[in-house]
N, C-alpha and C positions, 0 to 999 in steps of 0.2 A: 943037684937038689939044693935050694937053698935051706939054711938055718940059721936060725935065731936066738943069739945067747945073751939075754942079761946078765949082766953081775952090778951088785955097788948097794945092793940092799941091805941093813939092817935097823939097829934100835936106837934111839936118839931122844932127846929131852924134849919141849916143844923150844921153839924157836930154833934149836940145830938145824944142819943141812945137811943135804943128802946128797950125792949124784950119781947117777944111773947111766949105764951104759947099757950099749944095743950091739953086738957085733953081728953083720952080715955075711955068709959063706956065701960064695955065689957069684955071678957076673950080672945076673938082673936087679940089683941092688938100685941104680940108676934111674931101672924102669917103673917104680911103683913110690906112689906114696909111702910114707910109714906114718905108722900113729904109736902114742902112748896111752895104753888103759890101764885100769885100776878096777881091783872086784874086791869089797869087802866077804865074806861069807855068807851065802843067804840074799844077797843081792847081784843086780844084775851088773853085768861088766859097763863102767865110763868111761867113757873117751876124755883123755887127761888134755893132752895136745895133739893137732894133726899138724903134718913134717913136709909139705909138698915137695916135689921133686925140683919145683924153681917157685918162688915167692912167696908169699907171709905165711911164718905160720901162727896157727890159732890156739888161742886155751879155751876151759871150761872156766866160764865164771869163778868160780870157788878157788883156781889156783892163779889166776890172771895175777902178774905183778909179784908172785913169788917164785913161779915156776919159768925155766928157760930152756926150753927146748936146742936142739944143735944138728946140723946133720953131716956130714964130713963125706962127699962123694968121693973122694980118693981112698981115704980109710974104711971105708964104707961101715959107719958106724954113727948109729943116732944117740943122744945122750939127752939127758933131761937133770939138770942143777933144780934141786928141789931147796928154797930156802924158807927162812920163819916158818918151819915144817909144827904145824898143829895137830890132835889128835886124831881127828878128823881127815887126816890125809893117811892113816895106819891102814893099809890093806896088800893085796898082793897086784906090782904092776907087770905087767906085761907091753913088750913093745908086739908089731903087726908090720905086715906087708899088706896094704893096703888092697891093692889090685889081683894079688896073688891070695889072700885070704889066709898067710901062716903066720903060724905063732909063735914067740918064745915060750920058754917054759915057768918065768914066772920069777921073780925077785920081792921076798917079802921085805915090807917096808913099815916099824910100828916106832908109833909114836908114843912116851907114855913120861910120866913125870915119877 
């Protein structure tokens, strides 16, 4: 059974940084996509960055150029370097297996001054 553990969340000023880690249990780590999402409360979950298993990965608008995605197939661990962290990015992320459809359990992430 695979699972999915963030850590690396907490509370920061705006323009601090943050980085988030993804650890994969498992041997299908390999075979799927992962993504990074973000749910504020009351809103519906974002897709932050998708991680392909070989080639570019993407952001969402709103983080393009602060945020940097990683994916480490030996360590089997995705990471996401969150910098010039703005208010606006305070919510809870979660990383994804893409293919497989599971979830971490969630790393809150707030920004506030």
């Amino acid at each position: 059974q695979v699972q999915l553990v963030e850590s690396g969340g907490g509370s920061v000023k705006p323009g601090e940084s943050l980085k988030l880690s993804c650890a994969a249990s498992g041997h299908i780590f390999g075979k799927t996509d992962m993504d990074w999402y973000r749910q504020v409360a009351g809103k519906e979950r974002e897709l932050v960055a998708h991680i392909p298993k070989f080639g570019l990965i993407t952001y969402t608008d709103s983080v393009r150029g602060r945020f940097t995605a990683f994916r480490d197939n030996v360590k089997l661990t995705v990471t996401l370097q969150m910098n010039s962290l703005k208010p606006e990015d305070t919510a809870v992320y979660y990383c994804n297996a893409a293919q497989l459809d599971i979830w971490g359990q969630g790393t809150q992430v707030t920004v506030a001054s």
